[in-house]
C-alpha positions in Angstrom: 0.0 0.0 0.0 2.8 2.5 0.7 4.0 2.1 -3.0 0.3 3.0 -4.1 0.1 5.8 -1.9 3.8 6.8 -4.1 1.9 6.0 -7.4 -1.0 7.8 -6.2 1.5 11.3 -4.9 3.7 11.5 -7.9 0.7 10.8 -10.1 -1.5 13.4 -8.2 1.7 16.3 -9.2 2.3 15.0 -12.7 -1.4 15.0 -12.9 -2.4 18.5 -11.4 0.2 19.8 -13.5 -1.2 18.1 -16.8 -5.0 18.6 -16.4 -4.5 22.3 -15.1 -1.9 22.9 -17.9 -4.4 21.1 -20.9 -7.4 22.7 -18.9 -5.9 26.1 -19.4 -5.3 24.9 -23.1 -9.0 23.7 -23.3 -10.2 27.0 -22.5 -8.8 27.8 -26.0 -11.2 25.5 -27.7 -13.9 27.8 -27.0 -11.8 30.9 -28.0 -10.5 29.2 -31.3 -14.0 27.9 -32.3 -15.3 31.6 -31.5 -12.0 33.0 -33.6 -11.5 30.8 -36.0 -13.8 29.8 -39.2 -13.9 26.1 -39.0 -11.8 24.9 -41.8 -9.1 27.4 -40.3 -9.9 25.5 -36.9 -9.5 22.1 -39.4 -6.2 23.3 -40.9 -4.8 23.5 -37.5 -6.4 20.3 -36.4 -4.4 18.6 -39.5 -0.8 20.6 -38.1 -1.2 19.6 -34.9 -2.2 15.9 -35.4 0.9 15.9 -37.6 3.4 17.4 -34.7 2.9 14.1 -32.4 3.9 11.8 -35.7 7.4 14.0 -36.1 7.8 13.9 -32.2 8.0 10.2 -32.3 10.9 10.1 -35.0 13.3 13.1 -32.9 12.8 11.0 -29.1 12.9 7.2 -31.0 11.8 6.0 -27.8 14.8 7.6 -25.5 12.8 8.3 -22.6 11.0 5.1 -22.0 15.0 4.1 -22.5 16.7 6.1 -20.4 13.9 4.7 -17.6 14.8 1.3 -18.1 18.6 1.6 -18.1 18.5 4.1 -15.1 17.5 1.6 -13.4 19.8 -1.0 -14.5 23.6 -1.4 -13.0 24.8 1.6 -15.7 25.3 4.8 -14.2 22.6 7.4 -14.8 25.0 10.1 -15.6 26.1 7.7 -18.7 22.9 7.2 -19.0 21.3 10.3 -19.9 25.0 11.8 -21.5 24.4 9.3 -24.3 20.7 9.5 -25.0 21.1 13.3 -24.6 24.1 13.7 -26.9 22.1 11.0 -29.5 19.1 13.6 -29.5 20.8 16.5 -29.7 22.7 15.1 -32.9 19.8 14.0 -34.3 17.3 16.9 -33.8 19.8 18.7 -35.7 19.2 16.6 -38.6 16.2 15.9 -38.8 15.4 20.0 -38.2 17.0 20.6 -41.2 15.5 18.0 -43.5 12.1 19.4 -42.4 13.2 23.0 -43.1 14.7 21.7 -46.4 11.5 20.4 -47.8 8.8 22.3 -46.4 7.3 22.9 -49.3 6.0 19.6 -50.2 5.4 18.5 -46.6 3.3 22.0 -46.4 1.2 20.8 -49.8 0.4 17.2 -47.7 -0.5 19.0 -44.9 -2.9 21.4 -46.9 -1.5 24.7 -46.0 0.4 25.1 -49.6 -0.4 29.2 -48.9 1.7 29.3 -45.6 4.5 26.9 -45.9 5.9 29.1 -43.0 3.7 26.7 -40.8 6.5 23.7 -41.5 9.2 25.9 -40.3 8.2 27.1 -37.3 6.0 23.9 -36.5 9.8 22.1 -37.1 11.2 24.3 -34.3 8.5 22.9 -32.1 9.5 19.6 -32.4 13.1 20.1 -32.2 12.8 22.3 -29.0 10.3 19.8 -27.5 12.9 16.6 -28.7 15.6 18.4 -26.8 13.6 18.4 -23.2 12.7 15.3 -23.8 15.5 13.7 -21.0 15.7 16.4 -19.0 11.9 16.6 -18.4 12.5 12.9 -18.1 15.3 13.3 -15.5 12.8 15.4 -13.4 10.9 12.9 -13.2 13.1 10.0 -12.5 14.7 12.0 -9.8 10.8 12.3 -8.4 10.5 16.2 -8.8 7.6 16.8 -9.4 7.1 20.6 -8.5 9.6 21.9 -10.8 8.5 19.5 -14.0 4.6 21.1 -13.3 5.7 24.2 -12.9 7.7 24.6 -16.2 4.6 22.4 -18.1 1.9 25.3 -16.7 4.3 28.6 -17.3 4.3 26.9 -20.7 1.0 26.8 -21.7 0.0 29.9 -19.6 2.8 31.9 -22.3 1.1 30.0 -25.0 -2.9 31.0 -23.7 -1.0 35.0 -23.6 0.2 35.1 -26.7 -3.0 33.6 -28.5 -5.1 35.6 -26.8 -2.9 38.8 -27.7 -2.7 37.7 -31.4 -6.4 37.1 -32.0 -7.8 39.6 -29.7 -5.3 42.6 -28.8 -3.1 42.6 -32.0 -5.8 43.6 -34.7 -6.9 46.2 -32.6 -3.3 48.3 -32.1 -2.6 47.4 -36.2 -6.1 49.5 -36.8 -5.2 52.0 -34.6 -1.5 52.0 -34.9 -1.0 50.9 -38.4 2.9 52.5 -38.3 3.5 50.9 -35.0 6.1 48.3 -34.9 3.3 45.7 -32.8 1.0 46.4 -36.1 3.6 45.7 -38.1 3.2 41.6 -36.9 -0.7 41.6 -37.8 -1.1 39.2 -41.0 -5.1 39.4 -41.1 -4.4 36.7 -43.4 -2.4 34.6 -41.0 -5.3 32.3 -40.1 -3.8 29.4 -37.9 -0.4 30.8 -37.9 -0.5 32.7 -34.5 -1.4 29.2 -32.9 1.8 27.9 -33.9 3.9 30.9 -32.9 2.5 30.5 -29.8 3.5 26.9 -29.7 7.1 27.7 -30.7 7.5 30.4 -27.7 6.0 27.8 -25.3 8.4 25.2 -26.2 11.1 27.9 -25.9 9.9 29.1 -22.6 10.3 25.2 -21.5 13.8 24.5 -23.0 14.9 28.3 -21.1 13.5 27.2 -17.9 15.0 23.2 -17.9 18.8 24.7 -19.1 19.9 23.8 -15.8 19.4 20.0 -16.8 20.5 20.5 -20.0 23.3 22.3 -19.2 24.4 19.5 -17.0 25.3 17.0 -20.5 28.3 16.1 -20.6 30.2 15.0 -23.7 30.8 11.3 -22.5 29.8 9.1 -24.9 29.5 5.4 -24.4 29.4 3.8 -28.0 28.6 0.2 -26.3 25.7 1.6 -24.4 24.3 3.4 -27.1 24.2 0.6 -29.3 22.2 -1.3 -26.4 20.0 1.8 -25.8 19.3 1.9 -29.4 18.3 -2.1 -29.9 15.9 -1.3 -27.0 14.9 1.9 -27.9 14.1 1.3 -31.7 10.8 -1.1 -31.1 9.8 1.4 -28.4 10.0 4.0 -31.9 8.1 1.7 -34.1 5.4 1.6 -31.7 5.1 5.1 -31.0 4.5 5.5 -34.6 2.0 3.1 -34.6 0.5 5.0 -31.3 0.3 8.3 -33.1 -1.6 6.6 -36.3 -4.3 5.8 -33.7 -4.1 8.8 -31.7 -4.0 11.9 -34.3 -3.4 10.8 -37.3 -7.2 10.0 -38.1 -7.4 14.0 -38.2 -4.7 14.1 -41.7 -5.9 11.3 -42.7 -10.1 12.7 -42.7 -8.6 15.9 -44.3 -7.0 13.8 -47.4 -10.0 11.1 -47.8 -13.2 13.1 -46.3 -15.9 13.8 -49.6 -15.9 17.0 -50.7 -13.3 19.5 -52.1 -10.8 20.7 -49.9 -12.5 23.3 -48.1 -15.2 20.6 -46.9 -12.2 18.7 -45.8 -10.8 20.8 -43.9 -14.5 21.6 -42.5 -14.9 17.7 -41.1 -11.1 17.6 -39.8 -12.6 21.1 -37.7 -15.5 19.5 -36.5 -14.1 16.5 -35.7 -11.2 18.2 -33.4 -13.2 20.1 -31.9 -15.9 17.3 -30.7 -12.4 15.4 -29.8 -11.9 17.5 -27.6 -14.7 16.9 -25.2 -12.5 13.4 -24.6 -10.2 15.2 -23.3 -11.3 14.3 -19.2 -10.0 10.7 -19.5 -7.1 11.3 -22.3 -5.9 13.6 -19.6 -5.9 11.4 -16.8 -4.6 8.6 -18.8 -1.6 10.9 -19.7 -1.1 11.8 -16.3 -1.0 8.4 -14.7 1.3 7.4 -17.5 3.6 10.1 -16.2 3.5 8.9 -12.9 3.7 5.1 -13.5 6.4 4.2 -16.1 8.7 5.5 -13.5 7.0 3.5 -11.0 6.1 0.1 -12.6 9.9 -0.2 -13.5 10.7 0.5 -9.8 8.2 -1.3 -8.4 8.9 -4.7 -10.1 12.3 -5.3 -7.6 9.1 -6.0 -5.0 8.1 -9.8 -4.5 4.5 -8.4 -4.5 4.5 -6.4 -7.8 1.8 -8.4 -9.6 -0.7 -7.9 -7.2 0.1 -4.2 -7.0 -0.6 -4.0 -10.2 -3.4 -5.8 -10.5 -4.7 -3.4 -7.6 -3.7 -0.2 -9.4 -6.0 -1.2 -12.1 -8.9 -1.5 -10.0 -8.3 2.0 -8.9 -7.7 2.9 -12.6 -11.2 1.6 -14.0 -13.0 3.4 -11.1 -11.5 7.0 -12.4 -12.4 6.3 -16.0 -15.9 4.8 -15.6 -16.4 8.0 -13.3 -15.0 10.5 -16.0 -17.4 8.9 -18.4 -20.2 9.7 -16.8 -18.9 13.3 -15.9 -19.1 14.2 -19.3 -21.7 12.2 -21.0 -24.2 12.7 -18.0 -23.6 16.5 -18.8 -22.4 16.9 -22.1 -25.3 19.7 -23.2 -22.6 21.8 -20.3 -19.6 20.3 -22.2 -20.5 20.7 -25.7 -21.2 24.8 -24.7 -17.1 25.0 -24.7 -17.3 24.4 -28.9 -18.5 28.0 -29.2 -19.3 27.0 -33.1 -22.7 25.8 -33.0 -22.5 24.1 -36.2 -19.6 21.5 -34.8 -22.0 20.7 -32.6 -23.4 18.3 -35.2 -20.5 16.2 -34.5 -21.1 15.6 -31.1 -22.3 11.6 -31.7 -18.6 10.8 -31.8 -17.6 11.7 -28.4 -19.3 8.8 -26.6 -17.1 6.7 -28.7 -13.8 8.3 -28.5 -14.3 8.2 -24.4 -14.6 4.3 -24.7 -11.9 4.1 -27.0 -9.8 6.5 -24.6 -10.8 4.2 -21.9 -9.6 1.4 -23.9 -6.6 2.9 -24.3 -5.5 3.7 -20.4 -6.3 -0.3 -19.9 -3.6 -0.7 -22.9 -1.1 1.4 -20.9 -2.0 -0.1 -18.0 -1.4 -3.6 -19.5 1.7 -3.0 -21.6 4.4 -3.3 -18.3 4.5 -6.7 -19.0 6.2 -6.0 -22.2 8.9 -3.1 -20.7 9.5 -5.4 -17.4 10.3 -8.4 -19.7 12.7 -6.4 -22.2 10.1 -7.5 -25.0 9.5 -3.9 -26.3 9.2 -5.6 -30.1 5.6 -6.9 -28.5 4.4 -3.7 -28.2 5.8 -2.8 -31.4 4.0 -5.8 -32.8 0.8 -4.7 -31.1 0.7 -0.8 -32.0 1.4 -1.9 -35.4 -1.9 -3.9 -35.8 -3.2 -1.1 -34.2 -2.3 1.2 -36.5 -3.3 -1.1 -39.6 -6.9 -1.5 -38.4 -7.0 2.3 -37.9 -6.0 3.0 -41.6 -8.0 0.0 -43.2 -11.2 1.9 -41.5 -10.5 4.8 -41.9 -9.3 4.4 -46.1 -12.5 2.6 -46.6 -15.1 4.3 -44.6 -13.8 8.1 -44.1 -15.0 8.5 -48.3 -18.9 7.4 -47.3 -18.8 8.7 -43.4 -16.4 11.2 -42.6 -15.5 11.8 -39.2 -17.8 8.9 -38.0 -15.4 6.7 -39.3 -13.1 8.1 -37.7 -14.5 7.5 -34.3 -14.9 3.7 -34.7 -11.9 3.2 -36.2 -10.2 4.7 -33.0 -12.5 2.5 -30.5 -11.4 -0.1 -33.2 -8.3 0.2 -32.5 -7.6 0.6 -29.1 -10.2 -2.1 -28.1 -8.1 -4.6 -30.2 -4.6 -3.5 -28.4 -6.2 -4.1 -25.3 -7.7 -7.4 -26.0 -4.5 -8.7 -27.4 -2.3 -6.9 -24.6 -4.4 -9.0 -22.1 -3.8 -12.3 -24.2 -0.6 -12.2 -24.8 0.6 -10.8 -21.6 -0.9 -13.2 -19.3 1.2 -15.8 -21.2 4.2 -14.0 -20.4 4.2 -11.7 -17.3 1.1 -13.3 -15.5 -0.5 -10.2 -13.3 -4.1 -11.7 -11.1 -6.0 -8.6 -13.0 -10.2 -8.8 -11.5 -11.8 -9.3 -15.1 -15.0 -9.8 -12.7 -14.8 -6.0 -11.1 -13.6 -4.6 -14.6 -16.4 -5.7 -16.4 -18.9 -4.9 -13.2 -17.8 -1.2 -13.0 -18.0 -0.9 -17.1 -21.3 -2.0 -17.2 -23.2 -0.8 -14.8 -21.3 2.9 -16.4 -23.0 1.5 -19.6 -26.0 0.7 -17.7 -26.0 4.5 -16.4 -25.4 6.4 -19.8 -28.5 4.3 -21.5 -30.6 5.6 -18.7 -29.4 9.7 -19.5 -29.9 8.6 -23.2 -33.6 7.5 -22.8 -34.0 10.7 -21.2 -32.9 13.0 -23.3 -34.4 11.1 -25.9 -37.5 11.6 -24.7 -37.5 14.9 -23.3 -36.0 18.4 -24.4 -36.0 19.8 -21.2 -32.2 20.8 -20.0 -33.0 21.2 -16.5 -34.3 17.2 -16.4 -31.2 16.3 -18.2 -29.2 17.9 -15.6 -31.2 16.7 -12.4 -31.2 12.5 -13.8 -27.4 13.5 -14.7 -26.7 14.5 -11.4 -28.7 11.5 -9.6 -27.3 9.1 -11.9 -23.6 10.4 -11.4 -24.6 10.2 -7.2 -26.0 6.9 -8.0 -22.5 5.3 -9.1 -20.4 7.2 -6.2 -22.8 4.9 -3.9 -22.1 1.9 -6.4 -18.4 2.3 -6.6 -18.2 3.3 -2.1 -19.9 0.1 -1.6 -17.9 -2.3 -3.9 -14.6 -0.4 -2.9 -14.6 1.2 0.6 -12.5 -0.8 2.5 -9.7 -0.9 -0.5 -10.3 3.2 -0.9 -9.9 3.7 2.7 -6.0 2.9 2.1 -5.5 5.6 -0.8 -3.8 9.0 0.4 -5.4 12.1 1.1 -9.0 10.6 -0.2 -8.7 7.5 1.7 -9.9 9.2 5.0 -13.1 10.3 3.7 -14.5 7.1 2.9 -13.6 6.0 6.7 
């Protein structure tokens, strides 16, 4: 229990820092979809599902690496020297490749007019691939105050400067057409102040971790690197595959949705912005990644590991059933953030994305078996099939459905890692996970969000969808207290209210 209550700390900081840092962000959505026309809103969609892809080439799996060797007899200064001297060469390169052919990578991405977008989106990427160890290093050495600090300064710069572009800028170029301010208003700039803002907030990052950074020396271990590659590579082939299912759909919908390219770029602005509304349970399963790679490794030098484990996914499915229900017991609140009424229309894929979402944190949860074992090529093997399913659906059905497709092919997707996670991994790194609770929490959430849907169904009245939201959502806090209590009394902080 004392390494849960750890789990739960560490994941509590890396988790306050990511929701409040991503809940800042999300108060853009409504901004943007106020400020933005939706294909403008679609043409940044498409950029910023593309970022993630490029990410995964400039890390190729370092800091899942330098975890694992960390905690292996090398010394972590060797350690992160190498990886970080490895990066740093190879963000260089690949920085300039990007730079060097902009102009067809900015026809794929649709923004032929502005293939400024490439460049500056390439210094994102580079500046983010260069914090990627010493952000990992915070962690590792379990600081957690100073890695949320530097992730919410970053996206409060980034909220500033969107805000001053979109709001404050046009004004002072009206009035102050000489003025040197009015002389960075573009009115035909469209997306392009969303990226500039990126680009300062992965600057503001890279300033503020120099310390770590800084601390590199130029020791280079040619034998290590060589192991930390073999490792690292299926860890790169996988993360591919991850991005393909995670934000990829969104390039993909702007290349094959019907229409010409304006109506693509229409149904890629939708679609992001309904995605959005998922963002609850992507955001806690991105903060208890955070906080339990670091953990899991550490954890398995335990004799009772397994059980641990199995325990932590109890927890796990609690949060994400409850998420769930947060937003689809309430989602005529939610959807008001999409100030655009006519992405509304798209709303019928959130349901779906939350399950797949859902899916997904069970994946994460799942895939230890794979790092603990050194048998990273099985969850390259996974991903991979993954990613195939996601572009088999997506190339057949995106033409006839559009963003629908979309949707399913993500639930697809992730339900099939799961399943075949579970399956293999029980074969391998046996872990006593209770299928019985699992499926008992699941359902009755299922149970709970046909009763809301009968309701609204049949009734238009907001103020009864919010009264048999708010009983229902009551209703499974009394389900899950008396299934649970006893194991929830043990959790930190929490624990002491359900005594």
């Amino acid at each position: 229990m004392a390494s849960i209550k750890k789990l739960a700390g560490q994941t509590a900081w890396y988790g306050i820092s990511s929701i409040f840092a991503r809940l800042l962000n999300y108060l853009l959505t409504p901004y943007l979809t106020a400020y933005l026309a939706t294909a403008d809103y679609g043409e940044m969609s498409m950029l910023y599902a593309a970022i993630p892809f490029m990410n995964v080439l400039f890390t190729y799996g370092m800091e899942t690496t330098f975890f694992r060797f960390s905690n292996k007899d090398e010394n972590e200064k060797h350690v992160f020297n190498t990886g970080s001297l490895s990066m740093l060469f190879s963000t260089l390169l690949f920085t300039a490749l990007i730079i060097l052919f902009r102009d067809p990578i900015a026809v794929l991405l649709r923004v032929r007019e502005h293939p400024q977008f490439i460049t500056w989106s390439a210094w994102i990427i580079a500046l983010d691939a260069l914090t990627t160890l010493p952000f990992a290093k915070l962690r590792l050495d379990s600081r957690p105050r100073k890695y949320a600090f530097i992730r919410v300064a970053g996206i409060v710069l980034n909220i500033a400067i969107v805000v001053f572009c979109y709001s404050i800028l046009p004004g002072i170029a009206h009035s102050h057409p000489d003025s040197f301010i009015a002389r960075w208003y573009d009115p035909n700039m469209g997306t392009g102040y969303v990226i500039i803002a990126g680009v300062a907030m992965s600057a503001l990052s890279f300033l503020l971790l120099l310390p770590e950074f800084l601390s590199i020396r130029f020791e280079w271990n040619n034998k290590l690197w060589k192991e930390m590659i073999l490792y690292a590579l299926p860890i790169m082939v996988f993360g591919f595959g991850g991005v393909v299912n995670e934000t990829f759909d969104r390039v993909m919908l702007g290349w094959w949705a019907p229409g010409d390219l304006h109506a693509q770029k229409v149904q890629v602005g939708i679609y992001g912005a309904c995605y959005k509304l998922s963002i609850l349970i992507s955001l806690f399963v991105q903060a208890f990644r955070l906080g339990a790679e670091p953990f899991f490794f550490k954890e398995a030098k335990e004799g009772d590991a397994r059980n641990t484990y199995a325990r932590v996914m109890n927890y796990f499915v609690i949060v994400i059933c409850s998420m769930f229900l947060f937003v689809m017991l309430y989602i005529d609140i939610w959807r008001e953030f999409i100030r655009n009424r006519h992405m509304w229309e798209g709303l019928k894929v959130v349901p779906i994305l939350l399950i797949a979402n859902m899916c997904l944190g069970v994946y994460y949860n799942l895939s230890i078996w794979y790092k603990l074992s050194n048998n990273t090529s099985a969850g390259a093997i996974i991903t991979i099939i993954g990613a195939i399913i996601t572009i088999i659906i997506n190339y057949i059905f995106i033409p006839q459905y559009g963003y629908m497709a979309c949707a399913w092919a993500t639930l697809a997707c992730y339900g099939s890692m799961m399943l075949i996670s579970y399956l293999w991994g029980q074969r391998v790194y046996r872990v006593p996970y209770n299928l019985r609770k699992v499926f008992y929490f699941f359902t009755v959430m299922l149970a709970f969000y046909a009763l809301q849907s009968i309701v609204v169904y049949y009734t238009q009245n907001l103020w009864i969808h919010r009264l048999t939201g708010t009983i229902l959502m009551v209703a499974y806090a009394g389900f899950v207290l008396r299934t649970e209590g006893k194991e929830l009394k043990g959790l930190p902080v929490i624990g002491k209210y359900f005594s």
